[in-house]
DRENVOKOL-335996 format. One record per atom (N, C-alpha, C, O): chain; residue number from 0; x, y, z. Coordinates in steps of 0.001 Angstrom, whole numbers. Each point is the difference from the previous one (the first is absolute). Last residue first. Example, Ala and Ser with C-alpha at 12.3 -4.5 7.8 and 13.67 -1.06 7.14 Angstrom:
# residues 2
{chain:A	n:1	c1:12850	c2:-2250	c3:7080}
{chain:A	n:1	c1:820	c2:1190	c3:60}
{chain:A	n:1	c1:-770	c2:1090	c3:730}
{chain:A	n:1	c1:509	c2:1108	c3:169}
{chain:A	n:0	c1:-219	c2:-6828	c3:-239}
{chain:A	n:0	c1:-890	c2:1190	c3:0}
{chain:A	n:0	c1:900	c2:1200	c3:0}
{chain:A	n:0	c1:1036	c2:-19	c3:665}
//
This chain:
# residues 120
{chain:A	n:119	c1:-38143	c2:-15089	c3:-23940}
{chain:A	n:119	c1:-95	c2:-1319	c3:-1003}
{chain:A	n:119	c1:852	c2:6	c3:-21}
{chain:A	n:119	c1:606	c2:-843	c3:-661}
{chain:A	n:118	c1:-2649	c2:3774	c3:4009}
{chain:A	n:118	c1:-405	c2:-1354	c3:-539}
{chain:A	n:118	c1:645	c2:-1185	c3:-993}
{chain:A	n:118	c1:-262	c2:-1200	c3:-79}
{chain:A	n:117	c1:382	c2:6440	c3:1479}
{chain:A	n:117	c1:-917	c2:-537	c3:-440}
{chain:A	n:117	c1:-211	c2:-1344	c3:-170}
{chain:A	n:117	c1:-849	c2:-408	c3:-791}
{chain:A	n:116	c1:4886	c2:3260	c3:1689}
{chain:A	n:116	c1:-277	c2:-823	c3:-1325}
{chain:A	n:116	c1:-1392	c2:-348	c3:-391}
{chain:A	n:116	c1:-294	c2:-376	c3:-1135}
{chain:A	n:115	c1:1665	c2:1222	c3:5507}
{chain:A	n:115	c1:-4	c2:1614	c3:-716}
{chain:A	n:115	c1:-109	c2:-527	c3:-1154}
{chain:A	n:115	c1:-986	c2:560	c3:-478}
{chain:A	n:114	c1:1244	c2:-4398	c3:3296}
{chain:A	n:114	c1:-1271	c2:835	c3:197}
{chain:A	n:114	c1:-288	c2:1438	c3:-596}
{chain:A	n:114	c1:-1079	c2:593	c3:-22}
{chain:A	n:113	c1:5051	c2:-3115	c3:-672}
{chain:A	n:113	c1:-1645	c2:-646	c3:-292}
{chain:A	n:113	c1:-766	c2:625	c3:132}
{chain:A	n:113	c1:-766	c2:412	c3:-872}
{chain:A	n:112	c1:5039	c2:1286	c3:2452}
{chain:A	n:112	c1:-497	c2:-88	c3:-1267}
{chain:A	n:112	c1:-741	c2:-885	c3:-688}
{chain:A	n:112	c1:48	c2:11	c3:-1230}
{chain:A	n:111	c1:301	c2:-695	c3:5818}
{chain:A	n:111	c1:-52	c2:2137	c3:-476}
{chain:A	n:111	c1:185	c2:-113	c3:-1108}
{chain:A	n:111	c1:-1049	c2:454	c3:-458}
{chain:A	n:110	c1:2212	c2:-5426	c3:1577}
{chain:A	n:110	c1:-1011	c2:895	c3:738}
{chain:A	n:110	c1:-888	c2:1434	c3:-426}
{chain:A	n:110	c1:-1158	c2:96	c3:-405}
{chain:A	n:109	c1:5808	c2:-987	c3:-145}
{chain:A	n:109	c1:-1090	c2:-750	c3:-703}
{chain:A	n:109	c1:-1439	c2:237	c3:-269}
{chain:A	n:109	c1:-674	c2:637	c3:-809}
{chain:A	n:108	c1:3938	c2:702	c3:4309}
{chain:A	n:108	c1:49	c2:1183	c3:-1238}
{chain:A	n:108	c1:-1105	c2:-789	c3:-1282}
{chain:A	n:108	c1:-853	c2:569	c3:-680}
{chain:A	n:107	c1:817	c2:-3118	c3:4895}
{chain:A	n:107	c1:-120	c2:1024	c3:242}
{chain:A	n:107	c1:-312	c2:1196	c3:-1399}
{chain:A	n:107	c1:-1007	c2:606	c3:-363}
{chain:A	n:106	c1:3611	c2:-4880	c3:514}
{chain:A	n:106	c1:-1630	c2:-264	c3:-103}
{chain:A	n:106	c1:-393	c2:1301	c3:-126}
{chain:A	n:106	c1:-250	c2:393	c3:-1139}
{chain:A	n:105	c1:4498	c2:209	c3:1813}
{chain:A	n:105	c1:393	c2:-408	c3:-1722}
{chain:A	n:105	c1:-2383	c2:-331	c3:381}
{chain:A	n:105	c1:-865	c2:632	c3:-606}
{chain:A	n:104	c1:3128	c2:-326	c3:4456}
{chain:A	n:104	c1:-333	c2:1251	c3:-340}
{chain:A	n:104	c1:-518	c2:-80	c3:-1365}
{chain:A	n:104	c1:-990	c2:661	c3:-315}
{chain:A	n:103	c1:1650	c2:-4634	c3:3192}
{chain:A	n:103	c1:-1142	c2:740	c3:-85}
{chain:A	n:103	c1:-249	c2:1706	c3:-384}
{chain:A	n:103	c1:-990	c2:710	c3:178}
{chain:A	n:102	c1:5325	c2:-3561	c3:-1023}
{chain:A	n:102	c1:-1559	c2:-743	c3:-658}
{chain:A	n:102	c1:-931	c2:770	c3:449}
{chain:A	n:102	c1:-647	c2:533	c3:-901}
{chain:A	n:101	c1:4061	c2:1079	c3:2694}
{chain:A	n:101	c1:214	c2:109	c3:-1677}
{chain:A	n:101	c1:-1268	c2:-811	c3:-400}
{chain:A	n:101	c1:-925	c2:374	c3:-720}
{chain:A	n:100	c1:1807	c2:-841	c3:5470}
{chain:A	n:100	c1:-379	c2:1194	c3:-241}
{chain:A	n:100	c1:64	c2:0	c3:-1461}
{chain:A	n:100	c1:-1206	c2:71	c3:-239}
{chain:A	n:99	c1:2119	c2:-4258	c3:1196}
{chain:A	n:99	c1:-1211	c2:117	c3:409}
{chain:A	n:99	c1:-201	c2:1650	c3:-238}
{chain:A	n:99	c1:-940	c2:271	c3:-747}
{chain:A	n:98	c1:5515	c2:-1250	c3:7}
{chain:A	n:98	c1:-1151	c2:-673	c3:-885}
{chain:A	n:98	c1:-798	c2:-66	c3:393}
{chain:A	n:98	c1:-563	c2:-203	c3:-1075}
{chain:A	n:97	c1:2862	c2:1705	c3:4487}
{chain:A	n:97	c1:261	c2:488	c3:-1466}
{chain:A	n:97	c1:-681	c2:-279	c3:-1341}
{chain:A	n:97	c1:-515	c2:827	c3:-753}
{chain:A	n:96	c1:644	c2:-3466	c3:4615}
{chain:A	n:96	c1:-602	c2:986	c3:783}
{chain:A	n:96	c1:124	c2:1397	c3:-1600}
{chain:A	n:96	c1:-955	c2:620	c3:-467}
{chain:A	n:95	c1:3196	c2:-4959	c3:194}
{chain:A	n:95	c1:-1271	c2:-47	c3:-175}
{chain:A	n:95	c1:-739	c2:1399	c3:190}
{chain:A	n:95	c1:-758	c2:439	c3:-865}
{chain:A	n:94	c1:5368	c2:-539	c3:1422}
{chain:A	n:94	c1:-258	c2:-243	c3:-1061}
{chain:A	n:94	c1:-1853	c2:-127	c3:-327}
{chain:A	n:94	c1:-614	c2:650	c3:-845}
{chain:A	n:93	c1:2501	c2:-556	c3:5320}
{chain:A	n:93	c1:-101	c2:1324	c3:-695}
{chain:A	n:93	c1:-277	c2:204	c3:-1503}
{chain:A	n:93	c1:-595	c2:978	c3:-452}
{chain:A	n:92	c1:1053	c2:-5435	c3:2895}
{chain:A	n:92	c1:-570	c2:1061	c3:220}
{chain:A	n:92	c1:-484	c2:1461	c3:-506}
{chain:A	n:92	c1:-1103	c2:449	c3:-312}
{chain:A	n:91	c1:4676	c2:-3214	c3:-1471}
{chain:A	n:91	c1:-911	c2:-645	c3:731}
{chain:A	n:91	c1:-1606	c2:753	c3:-251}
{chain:A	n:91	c1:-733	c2:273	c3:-950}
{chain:A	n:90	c1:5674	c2:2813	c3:1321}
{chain:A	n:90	c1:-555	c2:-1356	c3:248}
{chain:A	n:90	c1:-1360	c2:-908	c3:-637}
{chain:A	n:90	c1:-888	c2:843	c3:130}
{chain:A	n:89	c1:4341	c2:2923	c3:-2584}
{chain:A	n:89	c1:-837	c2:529	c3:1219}
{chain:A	n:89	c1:-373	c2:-1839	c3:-14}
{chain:A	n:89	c1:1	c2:-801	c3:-934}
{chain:A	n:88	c1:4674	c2:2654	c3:156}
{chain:A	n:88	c1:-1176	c2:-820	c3:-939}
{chain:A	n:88	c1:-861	c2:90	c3:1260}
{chain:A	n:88	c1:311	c2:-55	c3:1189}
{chain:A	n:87	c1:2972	c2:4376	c3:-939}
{chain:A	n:87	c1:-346	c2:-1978	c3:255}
{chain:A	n:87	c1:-671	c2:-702	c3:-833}
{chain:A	n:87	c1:-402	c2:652	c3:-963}
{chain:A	n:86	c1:1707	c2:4660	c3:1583}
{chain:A	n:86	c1:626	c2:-696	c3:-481}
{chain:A	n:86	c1:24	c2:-1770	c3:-253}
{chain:A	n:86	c1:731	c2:-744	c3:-654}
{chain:A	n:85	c1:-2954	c2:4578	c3:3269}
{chain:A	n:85	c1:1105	c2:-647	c3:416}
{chain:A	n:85	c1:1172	c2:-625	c3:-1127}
{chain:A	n:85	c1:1177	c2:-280	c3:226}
{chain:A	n:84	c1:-6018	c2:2086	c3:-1371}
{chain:A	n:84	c1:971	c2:1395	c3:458}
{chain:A	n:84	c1:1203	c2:-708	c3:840}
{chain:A	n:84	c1:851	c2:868	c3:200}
{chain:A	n:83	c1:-3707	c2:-4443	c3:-997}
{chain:A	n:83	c1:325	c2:705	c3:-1457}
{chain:A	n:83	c1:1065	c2:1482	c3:199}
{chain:A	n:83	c1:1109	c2:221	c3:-488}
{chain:A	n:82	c1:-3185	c2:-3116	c3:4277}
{chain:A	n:82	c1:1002	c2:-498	c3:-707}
{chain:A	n:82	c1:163	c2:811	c3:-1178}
{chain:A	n:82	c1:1205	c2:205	c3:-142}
{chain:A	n:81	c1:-4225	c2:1897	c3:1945}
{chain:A	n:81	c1:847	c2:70	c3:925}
{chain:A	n:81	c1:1364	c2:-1421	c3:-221}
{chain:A	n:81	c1:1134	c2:157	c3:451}
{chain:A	n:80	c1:-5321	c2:175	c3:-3092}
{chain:A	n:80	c1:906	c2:1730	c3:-293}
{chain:A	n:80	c1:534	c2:-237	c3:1264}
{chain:A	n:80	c1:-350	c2:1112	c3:396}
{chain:A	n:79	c1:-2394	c2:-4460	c3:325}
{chain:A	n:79	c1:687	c2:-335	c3:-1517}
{chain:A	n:79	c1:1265	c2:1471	c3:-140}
{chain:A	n:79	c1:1231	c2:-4	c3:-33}
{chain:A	n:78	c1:-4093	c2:143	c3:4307}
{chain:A	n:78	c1:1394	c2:-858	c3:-384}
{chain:A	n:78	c1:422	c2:-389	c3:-1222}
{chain:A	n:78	c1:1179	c2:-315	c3:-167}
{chain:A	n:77	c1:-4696	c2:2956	c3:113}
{chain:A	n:77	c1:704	c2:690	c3:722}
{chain:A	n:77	c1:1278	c2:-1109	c3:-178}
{chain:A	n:77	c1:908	c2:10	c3:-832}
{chain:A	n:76	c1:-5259	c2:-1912	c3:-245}
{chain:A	n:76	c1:1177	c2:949	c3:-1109}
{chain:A	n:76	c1:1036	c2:167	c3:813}
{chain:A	n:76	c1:844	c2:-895	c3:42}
{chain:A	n:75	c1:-1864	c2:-3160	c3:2328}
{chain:A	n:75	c1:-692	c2:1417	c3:-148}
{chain:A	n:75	c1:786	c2:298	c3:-1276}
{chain:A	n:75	c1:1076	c2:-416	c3:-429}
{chain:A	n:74	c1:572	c2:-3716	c3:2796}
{chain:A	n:74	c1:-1268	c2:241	c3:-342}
{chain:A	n:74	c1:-718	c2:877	c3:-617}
{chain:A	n:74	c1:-966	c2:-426	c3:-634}
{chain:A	n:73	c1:4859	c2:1351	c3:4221}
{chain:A	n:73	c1:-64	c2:-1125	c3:-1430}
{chain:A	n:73	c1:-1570	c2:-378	c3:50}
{chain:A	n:73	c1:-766	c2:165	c3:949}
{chain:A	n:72	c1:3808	c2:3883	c3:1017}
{chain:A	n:72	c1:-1256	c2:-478	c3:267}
{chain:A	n:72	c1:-902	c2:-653	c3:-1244}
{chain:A	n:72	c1:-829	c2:404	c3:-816}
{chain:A	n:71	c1:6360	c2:793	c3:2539}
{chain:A	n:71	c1:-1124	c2:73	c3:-371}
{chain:A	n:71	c1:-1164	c2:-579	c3:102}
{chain:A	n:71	c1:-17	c2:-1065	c3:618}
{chain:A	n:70	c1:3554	c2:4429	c3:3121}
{chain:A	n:70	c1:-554	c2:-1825	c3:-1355}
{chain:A	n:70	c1:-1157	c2:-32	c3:-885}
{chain:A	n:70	c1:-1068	c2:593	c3:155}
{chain:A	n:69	c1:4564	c2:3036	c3:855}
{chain:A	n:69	c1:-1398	c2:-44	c3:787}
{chain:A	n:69	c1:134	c2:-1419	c3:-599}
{chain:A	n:69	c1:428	c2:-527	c3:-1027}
{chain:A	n:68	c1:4161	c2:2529	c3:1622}
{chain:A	n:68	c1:-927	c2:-292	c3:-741}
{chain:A	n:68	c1:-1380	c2:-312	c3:98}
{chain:A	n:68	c1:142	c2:-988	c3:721}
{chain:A	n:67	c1:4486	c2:1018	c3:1313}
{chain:A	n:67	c1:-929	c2:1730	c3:677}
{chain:A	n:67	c1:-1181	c2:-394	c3:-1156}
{chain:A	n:67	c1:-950	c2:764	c3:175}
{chain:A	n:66	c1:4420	c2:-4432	c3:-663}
{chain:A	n:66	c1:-570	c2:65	c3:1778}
{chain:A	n:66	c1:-1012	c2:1461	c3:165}
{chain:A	n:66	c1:-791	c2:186	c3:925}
{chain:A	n:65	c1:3329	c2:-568	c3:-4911}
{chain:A	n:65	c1:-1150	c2:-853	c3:-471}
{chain:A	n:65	c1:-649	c2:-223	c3:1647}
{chain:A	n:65	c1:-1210	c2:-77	c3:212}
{chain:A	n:64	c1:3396	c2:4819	c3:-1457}
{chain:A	n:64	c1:429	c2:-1686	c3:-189}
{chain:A	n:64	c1:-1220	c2:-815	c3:738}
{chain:A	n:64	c1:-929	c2:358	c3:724}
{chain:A	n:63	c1:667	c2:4800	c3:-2913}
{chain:A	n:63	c1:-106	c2:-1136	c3:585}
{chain:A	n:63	c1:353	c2:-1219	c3:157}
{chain:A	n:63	c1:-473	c2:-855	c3:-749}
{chain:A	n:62	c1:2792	c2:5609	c3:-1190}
{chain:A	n:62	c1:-898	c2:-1503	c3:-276}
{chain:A	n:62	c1:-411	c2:-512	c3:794}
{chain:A	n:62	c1:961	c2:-469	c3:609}
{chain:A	n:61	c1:846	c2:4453	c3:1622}
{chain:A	n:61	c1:658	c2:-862	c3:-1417}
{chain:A	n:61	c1:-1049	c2:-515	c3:-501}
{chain:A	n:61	c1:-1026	c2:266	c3:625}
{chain:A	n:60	c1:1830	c2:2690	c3:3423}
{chain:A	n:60	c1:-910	c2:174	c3:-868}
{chain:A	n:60	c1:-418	c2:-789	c3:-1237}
{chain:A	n:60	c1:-942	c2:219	c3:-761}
{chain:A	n:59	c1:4437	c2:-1048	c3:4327}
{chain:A	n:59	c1:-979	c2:627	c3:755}
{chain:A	n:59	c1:-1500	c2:127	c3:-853}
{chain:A	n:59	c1:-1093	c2:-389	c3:411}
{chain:A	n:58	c1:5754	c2:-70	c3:-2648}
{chain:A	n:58	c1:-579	c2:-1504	c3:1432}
{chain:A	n:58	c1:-1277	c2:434	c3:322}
{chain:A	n:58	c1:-879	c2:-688	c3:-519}
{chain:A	n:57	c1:2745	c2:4319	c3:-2122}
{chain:A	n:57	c1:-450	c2:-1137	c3:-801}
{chain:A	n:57	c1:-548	c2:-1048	c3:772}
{chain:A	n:57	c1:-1129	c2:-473	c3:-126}
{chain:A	n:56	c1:3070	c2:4423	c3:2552}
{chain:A	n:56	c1:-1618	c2:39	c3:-776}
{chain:A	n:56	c1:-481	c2:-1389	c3:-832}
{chain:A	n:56	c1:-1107	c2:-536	c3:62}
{chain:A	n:55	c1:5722	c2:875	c3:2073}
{chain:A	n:55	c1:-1555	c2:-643	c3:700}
{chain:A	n:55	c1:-890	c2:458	c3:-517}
{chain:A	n:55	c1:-1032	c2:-664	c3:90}
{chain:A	n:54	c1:4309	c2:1135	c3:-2878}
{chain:A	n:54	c1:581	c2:-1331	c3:146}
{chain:A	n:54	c1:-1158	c2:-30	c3:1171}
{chain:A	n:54	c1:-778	c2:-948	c3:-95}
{chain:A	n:53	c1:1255	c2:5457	c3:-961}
{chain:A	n:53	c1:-525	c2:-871	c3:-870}
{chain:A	n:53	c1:106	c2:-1496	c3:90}
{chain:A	n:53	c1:-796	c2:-465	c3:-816}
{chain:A	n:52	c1:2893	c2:3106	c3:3816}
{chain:A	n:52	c1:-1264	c2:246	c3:192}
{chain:A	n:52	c1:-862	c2:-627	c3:-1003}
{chain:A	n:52	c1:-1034	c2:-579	c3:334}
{chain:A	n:51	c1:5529	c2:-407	c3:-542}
{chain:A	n:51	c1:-578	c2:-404	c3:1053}
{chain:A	n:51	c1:-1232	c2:79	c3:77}
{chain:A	n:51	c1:-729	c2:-982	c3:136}
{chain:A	n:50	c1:2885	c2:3664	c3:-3149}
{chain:A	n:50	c1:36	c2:-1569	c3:-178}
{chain:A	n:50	c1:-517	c2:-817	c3:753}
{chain:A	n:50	c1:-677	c2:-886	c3:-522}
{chain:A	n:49	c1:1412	c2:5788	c3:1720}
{chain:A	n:49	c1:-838	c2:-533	c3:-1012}
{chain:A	n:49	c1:-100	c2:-888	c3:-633}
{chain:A	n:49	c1:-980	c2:85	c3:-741}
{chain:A	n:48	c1:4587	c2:357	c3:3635}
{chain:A	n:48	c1:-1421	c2:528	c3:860}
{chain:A	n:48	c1:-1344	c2:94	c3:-798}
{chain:A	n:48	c1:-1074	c2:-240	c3:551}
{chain:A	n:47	c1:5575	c2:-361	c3:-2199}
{chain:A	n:47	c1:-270	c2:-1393	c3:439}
{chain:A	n:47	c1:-1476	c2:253	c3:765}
{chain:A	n:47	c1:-899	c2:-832	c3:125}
{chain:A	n:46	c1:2027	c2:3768	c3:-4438}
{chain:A	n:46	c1:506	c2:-272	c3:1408}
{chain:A	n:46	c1:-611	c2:-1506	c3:159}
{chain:A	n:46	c1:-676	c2:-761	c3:-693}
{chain:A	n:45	c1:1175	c2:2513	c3:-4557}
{chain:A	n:45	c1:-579	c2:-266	c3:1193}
{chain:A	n:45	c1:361	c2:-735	c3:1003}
{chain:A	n:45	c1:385	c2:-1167	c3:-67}
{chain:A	n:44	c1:552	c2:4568	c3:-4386}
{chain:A	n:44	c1:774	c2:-1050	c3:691}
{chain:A	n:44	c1:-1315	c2:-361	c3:1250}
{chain:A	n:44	c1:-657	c2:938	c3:450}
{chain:A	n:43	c1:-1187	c2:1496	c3:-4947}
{chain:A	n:43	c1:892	c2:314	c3:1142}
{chain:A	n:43	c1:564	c2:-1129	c3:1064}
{chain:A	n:43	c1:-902	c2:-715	c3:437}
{chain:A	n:42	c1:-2355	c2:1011	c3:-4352}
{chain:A	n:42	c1:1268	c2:-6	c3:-262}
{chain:A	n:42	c1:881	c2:147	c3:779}
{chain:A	n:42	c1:1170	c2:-200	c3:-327}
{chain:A	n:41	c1:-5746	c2:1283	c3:288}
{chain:A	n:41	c1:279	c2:720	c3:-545}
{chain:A	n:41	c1:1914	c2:-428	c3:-360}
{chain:A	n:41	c1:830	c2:781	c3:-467}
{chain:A	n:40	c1:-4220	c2:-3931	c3:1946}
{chain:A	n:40	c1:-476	c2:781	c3:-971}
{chain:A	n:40	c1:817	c2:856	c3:-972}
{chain:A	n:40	c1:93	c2:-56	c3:-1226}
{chain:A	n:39	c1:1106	c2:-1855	c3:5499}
{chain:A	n:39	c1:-62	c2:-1136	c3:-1154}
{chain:A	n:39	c1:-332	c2:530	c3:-1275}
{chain:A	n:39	c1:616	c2:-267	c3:-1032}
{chain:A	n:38	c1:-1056	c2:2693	c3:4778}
{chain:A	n:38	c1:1165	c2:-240	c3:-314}
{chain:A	n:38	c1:535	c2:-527	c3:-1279}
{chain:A	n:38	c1:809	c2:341	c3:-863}
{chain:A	n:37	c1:-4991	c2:397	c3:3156}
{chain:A	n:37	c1:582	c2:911	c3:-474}
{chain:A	n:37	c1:1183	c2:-283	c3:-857}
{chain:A	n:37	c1:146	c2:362	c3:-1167}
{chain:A	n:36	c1:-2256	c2:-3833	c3:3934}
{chain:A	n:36	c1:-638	c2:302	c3:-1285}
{chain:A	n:36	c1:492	c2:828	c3:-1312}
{chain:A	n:36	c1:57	c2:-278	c3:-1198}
{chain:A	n:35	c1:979	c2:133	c3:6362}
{chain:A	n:35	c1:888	c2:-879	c3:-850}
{chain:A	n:35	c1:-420	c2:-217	c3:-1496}
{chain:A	n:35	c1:826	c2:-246	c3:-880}
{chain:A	n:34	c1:-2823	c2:3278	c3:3941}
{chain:A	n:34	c1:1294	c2:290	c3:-600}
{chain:A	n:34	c1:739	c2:-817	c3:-907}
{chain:A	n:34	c1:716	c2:245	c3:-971}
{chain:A	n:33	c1:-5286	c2:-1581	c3:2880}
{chain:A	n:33	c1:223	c2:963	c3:-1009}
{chain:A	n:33	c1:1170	c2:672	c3:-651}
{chain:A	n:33	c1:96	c2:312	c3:-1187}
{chain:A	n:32	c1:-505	c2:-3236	c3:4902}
{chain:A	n:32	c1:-124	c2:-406	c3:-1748}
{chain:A	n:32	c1:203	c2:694	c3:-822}
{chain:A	n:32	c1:777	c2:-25	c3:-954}
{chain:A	n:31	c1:2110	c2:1427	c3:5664}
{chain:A	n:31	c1:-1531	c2:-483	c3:-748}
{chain:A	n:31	c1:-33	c2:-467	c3:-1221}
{chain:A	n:31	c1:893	c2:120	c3:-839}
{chain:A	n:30	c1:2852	c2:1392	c3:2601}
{chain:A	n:30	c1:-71	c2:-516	c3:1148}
{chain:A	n:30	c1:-1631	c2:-535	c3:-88}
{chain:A	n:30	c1:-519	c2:-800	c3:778}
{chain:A	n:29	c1:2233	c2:5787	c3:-2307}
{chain:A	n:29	c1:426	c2:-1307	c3:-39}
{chain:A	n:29	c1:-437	c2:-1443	c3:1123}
{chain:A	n:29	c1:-259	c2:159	c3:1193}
{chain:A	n:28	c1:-2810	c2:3963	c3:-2739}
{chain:A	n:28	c1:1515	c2:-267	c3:1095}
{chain:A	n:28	c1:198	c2:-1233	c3:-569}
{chain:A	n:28	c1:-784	c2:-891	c3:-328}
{chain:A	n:27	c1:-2675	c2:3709	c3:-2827}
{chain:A	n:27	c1:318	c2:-1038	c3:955}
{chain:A	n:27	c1:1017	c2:-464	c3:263}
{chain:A	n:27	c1:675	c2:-597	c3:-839}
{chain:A	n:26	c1:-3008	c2:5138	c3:-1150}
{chain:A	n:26	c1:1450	c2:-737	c3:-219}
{chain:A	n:26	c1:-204	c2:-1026	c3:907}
{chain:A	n:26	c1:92	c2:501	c3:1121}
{chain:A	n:25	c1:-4569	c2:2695	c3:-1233}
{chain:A	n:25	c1:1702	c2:-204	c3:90}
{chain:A	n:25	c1:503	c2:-1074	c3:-449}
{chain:A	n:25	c1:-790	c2:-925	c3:-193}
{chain:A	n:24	c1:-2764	c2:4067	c3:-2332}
{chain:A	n:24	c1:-1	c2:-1149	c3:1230}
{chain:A	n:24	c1:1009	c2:296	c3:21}
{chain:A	n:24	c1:683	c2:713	c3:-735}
{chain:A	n:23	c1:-1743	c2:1704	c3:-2846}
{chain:A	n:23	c1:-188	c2:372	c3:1002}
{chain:A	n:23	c1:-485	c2:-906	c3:1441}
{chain:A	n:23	c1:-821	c2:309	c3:864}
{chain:A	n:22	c1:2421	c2:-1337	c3:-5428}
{chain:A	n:22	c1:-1717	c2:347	c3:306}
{chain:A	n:22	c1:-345	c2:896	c3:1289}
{chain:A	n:22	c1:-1128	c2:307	c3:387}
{chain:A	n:21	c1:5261	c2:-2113	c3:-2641}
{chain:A	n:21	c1:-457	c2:-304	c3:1522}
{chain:A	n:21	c1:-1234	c2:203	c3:150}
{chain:A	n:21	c1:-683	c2:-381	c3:951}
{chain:A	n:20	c1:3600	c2:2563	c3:-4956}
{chain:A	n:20	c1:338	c2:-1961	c3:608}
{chain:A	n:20	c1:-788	c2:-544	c3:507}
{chain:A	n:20	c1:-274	c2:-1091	c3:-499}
{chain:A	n:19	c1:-1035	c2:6078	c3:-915}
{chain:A	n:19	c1:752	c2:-405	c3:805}
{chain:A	n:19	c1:-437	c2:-1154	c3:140}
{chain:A	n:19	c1:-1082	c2:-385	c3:443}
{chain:A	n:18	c1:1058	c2:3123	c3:-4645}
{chain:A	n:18	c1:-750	c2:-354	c3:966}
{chain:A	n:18	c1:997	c2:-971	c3:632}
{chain:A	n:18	c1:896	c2:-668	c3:-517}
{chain:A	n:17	c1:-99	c2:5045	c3:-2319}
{chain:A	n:17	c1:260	c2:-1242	c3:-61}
{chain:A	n:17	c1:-1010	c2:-204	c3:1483}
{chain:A	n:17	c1:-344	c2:815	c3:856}
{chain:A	n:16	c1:1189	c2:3076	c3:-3173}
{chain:A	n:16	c1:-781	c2:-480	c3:-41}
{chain:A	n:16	c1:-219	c2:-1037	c3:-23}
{chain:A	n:16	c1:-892	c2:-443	c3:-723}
{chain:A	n:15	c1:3653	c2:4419	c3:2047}
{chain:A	n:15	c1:524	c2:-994	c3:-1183}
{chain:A	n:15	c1:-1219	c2:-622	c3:-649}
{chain:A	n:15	c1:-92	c2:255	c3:-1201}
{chain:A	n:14	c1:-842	c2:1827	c3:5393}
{chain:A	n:14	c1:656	c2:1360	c3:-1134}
{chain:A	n:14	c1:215	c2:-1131	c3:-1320}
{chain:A	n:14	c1:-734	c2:51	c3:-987}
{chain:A	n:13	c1:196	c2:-2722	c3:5212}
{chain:A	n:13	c1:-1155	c2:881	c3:-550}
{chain:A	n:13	c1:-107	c2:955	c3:-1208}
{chain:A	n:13	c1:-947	c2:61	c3:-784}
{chain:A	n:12	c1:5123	c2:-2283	c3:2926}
{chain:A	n:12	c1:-1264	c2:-635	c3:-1119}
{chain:A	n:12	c1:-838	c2:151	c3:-358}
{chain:A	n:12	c1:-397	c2:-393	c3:-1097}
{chain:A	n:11	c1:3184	c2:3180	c3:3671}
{chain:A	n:11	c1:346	c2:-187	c3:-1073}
{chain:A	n:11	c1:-723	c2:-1162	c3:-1126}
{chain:A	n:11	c1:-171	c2:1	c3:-1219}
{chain:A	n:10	c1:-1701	c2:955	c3:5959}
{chain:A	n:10	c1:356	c2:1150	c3:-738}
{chain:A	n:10	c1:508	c2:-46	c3:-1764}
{chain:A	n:10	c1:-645	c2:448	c3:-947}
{chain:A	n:9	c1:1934	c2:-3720	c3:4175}
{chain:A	n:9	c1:-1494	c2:-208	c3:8}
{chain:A	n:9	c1:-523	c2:1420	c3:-913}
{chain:A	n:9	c1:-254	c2:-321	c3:-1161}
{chain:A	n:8	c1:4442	c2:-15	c3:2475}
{chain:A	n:8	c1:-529	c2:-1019	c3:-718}
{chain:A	n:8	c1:-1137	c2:204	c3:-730}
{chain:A	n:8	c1:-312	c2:165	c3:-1179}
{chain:A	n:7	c1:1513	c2:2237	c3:4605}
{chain:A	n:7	c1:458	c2:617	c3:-861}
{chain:A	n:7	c1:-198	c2:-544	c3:-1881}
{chain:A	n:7	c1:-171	c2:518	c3:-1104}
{chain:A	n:6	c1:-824	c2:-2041	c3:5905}
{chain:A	n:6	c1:-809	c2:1022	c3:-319}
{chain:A	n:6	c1:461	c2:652	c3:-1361}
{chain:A	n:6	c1:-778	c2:720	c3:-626}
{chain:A	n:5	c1:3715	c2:-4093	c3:2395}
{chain:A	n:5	c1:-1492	c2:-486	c3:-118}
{chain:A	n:5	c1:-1190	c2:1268	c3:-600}
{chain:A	n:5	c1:-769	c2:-162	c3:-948}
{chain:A	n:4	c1:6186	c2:1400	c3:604}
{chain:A	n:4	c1:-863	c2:-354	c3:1460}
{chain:A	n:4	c1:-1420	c2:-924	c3:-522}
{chain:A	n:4	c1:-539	c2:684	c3:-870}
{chain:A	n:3	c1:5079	c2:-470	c3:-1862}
{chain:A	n:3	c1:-963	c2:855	c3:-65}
{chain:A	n:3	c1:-933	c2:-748	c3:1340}
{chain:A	n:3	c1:-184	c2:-1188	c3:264}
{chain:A	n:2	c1:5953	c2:1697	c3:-2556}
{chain:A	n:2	c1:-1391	c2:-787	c3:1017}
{chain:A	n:2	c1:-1016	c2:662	c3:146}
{chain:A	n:2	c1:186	c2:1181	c3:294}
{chain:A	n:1	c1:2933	c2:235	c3:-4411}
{chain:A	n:1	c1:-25	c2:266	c3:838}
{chain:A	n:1	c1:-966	c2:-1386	c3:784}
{chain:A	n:1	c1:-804	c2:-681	c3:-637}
{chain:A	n:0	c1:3643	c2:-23	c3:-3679}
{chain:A	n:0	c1:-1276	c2:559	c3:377}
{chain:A	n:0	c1:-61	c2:57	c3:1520}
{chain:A	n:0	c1:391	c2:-998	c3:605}
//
């Protein structure tokens, strides 16, 4: 099969009726995530220039390690769901602060169905 110019391409998929790969974005250069993404995806050997780039997106963007972590703020719900979304036994603290919100919601909904109950 002959080489066909871009325009020509482009042309021939149109006529065929195939939709173009790309959406019509570009192709990301090697040497980015995104390429290195590509690659992986589509099966294709991957450079050292896209390994790299992925190897600092990850450092750079990764997980938080436990030093970039906000602290928590023991005592409070908030800190209960901030050991919990960690993974921890939530403290002490936070344990209570948890059980005080549940007790006064559980009164609360109570509460509203007494008074819609009428009473009894």
């Amino acid at each position: 099969m002959p080489d066909l110019t871009d325009t020509q391409l482009d042309e021939l998929i149109a006529v065929i009726g195939l939709k173009d790969p790309h959406r019509g974005q570009a192709i990301a250069p090697c040497g980015t995530q995104a390429a290195y993404t590509r690659h992986v995806r589509c099966g294709e050997p991957v450079d050292d220039a896209c390994r790299a780039a992925n190897t600092e997106a990850k450092r750079v963007k990764g997980t938080p390690t436990p030093s970039r972590r906000k602290p928590i703020a023991h005592g409070t719900l908030a800190g209960y769901k901030q050991h919990h979304y960690r993974g921890e036994s939530p403290c002490a603290e936070c344990l209570e602060a948890n059980r005080t919100y549940v007790r006064n919601r559980n009164r609360k909904y109570a509460t509203a169905r007494w008074t819609k109950g009428g009473g009894q």
